[in-house]
N, CA, C and O atoms as CSV, one atom per row, in Angstrom:
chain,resi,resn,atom,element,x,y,z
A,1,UNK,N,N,97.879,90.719,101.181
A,1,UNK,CA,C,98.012,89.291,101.228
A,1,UNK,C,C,99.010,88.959,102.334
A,1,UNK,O,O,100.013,89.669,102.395
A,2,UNK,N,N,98.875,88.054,103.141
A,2,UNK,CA,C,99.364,87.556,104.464
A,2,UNK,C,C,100.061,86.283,103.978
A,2,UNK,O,O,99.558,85.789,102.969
A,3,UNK,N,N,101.064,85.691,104.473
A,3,UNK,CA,C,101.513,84.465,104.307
A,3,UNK,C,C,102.105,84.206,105.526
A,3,UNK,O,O,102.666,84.917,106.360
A,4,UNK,N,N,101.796,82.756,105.423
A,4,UNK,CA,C,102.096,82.077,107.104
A,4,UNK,C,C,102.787,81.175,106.539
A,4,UNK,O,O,102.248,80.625,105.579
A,5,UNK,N,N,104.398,80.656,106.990
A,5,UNK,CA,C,105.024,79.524,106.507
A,5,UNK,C,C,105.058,78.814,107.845
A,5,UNK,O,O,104.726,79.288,108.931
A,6,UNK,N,N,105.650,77.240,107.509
A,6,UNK,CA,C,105.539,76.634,108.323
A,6,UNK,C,C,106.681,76.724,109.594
A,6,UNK,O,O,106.454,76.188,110.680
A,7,UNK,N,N,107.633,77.293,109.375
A,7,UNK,CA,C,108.410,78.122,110.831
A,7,UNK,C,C,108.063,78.984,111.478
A,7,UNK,O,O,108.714,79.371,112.448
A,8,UNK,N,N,106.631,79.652,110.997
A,8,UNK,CA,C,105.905,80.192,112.227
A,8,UNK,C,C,105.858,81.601,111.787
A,8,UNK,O,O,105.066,82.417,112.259
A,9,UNK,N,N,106.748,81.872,110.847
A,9,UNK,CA,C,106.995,83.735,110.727
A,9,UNK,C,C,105.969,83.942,109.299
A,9,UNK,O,O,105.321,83.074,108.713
A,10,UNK,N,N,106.072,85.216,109.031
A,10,UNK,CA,C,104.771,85.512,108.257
A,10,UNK,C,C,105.450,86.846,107.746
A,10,UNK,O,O,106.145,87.695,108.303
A,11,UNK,N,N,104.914,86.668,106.317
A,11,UNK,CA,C,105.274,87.740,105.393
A,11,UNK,C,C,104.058,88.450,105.086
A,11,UNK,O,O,103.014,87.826,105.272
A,12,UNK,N,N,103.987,89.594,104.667
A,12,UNK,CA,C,103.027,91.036,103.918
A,12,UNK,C,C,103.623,91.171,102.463
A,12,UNK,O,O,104.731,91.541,102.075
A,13,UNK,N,N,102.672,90.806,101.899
A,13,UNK,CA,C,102.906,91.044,100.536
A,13,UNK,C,C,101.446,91.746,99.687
A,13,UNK,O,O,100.286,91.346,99.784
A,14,UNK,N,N,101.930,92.812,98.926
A,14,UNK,CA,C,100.700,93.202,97.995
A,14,UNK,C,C,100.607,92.160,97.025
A,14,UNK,O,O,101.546,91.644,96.419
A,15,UNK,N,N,99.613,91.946,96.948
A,15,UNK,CA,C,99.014,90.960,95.099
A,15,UNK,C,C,98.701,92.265,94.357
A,15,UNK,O,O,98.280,93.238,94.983
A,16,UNK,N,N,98.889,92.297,93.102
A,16,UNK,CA,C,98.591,93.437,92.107
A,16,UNK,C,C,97.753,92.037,91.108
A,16,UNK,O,O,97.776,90.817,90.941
A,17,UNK,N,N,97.304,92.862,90.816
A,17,UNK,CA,C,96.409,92.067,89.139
A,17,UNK,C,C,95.981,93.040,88.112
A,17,UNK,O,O,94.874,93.569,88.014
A,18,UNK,N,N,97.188,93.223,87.242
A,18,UNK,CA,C,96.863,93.337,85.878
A,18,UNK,C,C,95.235,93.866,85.396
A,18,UNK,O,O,94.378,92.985,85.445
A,19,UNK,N,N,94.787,95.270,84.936
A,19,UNK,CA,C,93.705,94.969,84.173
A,19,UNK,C,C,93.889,94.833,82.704
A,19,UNK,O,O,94.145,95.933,82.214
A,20,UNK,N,N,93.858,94.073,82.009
A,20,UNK,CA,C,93.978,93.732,80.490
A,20,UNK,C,C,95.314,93.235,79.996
A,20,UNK,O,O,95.810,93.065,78.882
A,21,UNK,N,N,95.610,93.108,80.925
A,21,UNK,CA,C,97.377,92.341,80.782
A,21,UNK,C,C,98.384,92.090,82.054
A,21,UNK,O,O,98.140,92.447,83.207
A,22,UNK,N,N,99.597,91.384,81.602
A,22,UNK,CA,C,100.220,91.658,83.472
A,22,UNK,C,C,100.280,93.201,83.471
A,22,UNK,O,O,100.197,94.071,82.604
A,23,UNK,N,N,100.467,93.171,84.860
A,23,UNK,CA,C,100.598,94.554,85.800
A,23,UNK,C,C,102.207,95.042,85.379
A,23,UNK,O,O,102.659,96.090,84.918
A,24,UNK,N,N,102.855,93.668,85.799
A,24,UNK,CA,C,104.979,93.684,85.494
A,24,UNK,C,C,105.506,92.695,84.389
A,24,UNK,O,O,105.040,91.588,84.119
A,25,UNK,N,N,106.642,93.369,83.775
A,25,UNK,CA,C,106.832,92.598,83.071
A,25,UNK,C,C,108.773,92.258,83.840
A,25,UNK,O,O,109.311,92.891,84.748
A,26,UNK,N,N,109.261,91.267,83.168
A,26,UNK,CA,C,110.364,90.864,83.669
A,26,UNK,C,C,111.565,92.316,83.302
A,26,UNK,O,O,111.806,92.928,82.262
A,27,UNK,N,N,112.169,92.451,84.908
A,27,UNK,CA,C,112.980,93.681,84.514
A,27,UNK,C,C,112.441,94.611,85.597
A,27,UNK,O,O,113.237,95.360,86.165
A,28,UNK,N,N,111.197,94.619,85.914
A,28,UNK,CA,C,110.609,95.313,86.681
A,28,UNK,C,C,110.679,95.386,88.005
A,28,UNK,O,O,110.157,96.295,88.651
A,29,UNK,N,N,111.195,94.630,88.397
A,29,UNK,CA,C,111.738,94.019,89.711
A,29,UNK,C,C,112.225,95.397,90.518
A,29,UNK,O,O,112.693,96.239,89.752
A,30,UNK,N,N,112.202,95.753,91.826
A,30,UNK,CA,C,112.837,96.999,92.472
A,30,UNK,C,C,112.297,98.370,92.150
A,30,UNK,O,O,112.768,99.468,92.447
A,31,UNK,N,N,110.944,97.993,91.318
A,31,UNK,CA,C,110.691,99.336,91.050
A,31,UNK,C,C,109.326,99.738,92.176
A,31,UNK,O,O,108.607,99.045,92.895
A,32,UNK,N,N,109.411,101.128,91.910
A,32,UNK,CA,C,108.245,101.693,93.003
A,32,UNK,C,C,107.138,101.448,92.581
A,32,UNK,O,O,106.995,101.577,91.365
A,33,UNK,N,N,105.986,101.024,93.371
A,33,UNK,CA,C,104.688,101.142,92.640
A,33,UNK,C,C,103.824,101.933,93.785
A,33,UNK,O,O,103.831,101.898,95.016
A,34,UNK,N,N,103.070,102.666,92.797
A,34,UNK,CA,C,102.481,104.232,93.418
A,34,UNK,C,C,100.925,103.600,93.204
A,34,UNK,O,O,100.485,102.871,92.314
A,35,UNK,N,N,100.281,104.188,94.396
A,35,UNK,CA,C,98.704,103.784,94.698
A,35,UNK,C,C,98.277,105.847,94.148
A,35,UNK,O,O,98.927,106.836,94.488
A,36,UNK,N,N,97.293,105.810,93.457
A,36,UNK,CA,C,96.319,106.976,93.359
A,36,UNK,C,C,95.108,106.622,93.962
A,36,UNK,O,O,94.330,105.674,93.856
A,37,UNK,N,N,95.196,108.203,94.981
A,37,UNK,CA,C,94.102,108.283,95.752
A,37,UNK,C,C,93.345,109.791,95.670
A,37,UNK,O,O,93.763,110.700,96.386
A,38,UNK,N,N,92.197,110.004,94.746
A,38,UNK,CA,C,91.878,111.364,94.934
A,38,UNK,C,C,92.887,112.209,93.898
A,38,UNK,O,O,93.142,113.384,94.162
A,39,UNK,N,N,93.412,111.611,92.791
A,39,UNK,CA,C,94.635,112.428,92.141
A,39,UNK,C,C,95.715,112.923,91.980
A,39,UNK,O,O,96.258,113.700,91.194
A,40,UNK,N,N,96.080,112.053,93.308
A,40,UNK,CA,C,97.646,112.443,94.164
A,40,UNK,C,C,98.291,110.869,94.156
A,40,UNK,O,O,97.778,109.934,94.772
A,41,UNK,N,N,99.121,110.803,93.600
A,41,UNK,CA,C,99.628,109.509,93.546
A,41,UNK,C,C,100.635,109.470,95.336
A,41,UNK,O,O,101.071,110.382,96.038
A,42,UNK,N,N,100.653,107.725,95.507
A,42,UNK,CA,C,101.197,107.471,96.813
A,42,UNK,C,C,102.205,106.326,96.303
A,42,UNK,O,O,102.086,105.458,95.438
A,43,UNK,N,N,103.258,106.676,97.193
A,43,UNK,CA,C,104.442,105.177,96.987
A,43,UNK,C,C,103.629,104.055,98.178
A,43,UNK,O,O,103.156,104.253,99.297
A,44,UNK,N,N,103.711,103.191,97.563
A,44,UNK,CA,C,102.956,102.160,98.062
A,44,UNK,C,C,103.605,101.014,98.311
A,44,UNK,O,O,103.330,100.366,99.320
A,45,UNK,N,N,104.540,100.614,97.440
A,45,UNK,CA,C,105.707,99.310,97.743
A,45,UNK,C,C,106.639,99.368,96.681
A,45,UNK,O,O,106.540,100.331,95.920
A,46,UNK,N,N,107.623,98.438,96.455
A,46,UNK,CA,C,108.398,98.046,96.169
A,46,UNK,C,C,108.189,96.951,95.123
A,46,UNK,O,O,107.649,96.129,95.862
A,47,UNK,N,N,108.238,96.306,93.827
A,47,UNK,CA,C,107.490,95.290,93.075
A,47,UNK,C,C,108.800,94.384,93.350
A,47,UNK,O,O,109.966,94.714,93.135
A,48,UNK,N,N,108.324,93.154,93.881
A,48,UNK,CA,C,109.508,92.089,93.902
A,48,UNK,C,C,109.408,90.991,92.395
A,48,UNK,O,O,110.214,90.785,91.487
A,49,UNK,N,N,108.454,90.625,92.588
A,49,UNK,CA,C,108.320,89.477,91.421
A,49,UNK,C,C,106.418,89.388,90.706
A,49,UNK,O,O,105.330,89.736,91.165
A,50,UNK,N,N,106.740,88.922,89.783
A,50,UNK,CA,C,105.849,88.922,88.264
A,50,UNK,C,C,105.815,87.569,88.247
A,50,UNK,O,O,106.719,86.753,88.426
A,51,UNK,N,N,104.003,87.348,87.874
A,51,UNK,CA,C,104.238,85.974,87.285
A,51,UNK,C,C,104.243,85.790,85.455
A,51,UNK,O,O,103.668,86.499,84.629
A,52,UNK,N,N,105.067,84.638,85.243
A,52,UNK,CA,C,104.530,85.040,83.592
A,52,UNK,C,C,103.423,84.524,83.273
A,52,UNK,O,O,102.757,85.211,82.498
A,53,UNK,N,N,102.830,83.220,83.703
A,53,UNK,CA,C,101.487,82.967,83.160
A,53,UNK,C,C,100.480,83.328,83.831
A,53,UNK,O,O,99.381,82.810,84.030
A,54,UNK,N,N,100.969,84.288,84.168
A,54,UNK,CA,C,98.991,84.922,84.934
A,54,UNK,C,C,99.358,86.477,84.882
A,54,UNK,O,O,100.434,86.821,84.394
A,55,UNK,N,N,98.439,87.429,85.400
A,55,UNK,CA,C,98.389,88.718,85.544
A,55,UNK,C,C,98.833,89.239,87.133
A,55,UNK,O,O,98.503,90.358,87.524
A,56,UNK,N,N,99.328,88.641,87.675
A,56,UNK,CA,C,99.405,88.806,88.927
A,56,UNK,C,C,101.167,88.960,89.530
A,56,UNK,O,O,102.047,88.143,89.258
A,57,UNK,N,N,101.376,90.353,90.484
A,57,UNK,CA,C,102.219,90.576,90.981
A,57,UNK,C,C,103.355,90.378,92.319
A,57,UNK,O,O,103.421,89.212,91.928
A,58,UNK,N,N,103.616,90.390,92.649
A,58,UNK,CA,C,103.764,91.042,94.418
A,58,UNK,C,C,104.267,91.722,94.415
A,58,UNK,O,O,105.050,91.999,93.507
A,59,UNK,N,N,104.023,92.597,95.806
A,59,UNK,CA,C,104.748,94.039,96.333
A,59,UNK,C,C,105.547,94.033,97.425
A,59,UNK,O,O,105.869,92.851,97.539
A,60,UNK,N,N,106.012,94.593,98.217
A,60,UNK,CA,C,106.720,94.149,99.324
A,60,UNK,C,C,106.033,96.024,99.724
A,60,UNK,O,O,106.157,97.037,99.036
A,61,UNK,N,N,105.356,95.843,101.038
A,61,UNK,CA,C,104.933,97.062,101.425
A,61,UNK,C,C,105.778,98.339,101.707
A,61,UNK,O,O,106.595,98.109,102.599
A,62,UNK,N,N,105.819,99.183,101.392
A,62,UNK,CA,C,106.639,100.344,101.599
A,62,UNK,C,C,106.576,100.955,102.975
A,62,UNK,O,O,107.359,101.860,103.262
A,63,UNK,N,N,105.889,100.612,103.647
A,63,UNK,CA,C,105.624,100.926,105.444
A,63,UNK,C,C,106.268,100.025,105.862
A,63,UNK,O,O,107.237,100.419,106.512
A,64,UNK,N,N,106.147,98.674,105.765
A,64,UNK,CA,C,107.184,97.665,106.527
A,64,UNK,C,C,108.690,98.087,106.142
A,64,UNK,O,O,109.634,98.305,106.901
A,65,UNK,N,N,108.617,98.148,104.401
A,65,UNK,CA,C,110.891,98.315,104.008
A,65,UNK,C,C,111.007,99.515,105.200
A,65,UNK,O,O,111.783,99.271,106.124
A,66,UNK,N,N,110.245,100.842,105.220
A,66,UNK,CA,C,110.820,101.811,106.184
A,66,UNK,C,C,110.954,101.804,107.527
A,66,UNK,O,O,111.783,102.423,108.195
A,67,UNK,N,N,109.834,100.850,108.006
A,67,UNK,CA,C,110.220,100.416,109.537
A,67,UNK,C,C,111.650,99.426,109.651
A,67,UNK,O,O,112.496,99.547,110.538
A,68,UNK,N,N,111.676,98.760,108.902
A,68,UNK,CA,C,112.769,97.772,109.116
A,68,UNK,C,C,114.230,98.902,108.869
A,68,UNK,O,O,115.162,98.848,109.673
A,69,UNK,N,N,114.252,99.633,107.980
A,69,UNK,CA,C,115.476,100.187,107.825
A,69,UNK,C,C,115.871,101.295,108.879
A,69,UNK,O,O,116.960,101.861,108.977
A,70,UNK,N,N,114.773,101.469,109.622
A,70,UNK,CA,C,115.266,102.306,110.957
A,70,UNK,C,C,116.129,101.842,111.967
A,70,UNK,O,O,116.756,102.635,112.669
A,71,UNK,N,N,116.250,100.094,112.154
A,71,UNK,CA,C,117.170,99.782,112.765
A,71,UNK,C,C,118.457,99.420,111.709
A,71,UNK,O,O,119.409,99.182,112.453
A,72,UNK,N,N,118.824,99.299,110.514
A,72,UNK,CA,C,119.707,99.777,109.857
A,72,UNK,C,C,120.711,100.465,109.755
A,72,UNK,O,O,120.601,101.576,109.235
A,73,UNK,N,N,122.386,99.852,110.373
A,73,UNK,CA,C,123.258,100.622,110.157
A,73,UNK,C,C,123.412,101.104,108.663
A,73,UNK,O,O,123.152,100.428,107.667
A,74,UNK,N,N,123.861,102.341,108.690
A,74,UNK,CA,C,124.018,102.770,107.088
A,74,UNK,C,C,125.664,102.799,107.136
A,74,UNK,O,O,126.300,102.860,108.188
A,75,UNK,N,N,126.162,102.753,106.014
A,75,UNK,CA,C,127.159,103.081,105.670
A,75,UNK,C,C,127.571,104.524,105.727
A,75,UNK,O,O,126.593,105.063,105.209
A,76,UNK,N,N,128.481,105.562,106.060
A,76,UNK,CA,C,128.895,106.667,105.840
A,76,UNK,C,C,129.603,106.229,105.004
A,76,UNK,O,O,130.299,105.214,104.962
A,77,UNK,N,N,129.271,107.635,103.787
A,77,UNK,CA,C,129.911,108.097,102.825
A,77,UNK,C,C,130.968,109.480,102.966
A,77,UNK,O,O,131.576,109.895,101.979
């Protein structure tokens, strides 16, 4: 799912949909969500937000968080 706001910039977001119930429930927020392909599970994104009256999710793609954190100063520990 693509989103275009009206300042011109544009977000990537996964939609998830629930089969037989939501997909997330509240709490779930920051967690990984893994795509299976062939029996091998894949990290796929990040779950940002849940709706409560529908079955439907978003993801925040796990290829975009890792490109962006390459320009990322880190902290030394």
């Amino acid at each position: 799912m693509v989103q275009h706001w009206d300042d011109g910039h544009i977000i990537h977001d996964i939609a998830i949909i629930g089969i037989g119930g939501p997909f997330a429930v509240r709490g779930d927020s920051g967690g990984c969500v893994f795509v299976e392909e062939n029996g091998i599970y894949y990290a796929a994104g990040i779950l940002m937000a849940a709706t409560r009256l529908s079955v439907i999710a978003l993801a925040s793609p796990l290829d975009i968080i890792l490109d962006c954190a390459q320009s990322y100063e880190w902290a030394s520990v």
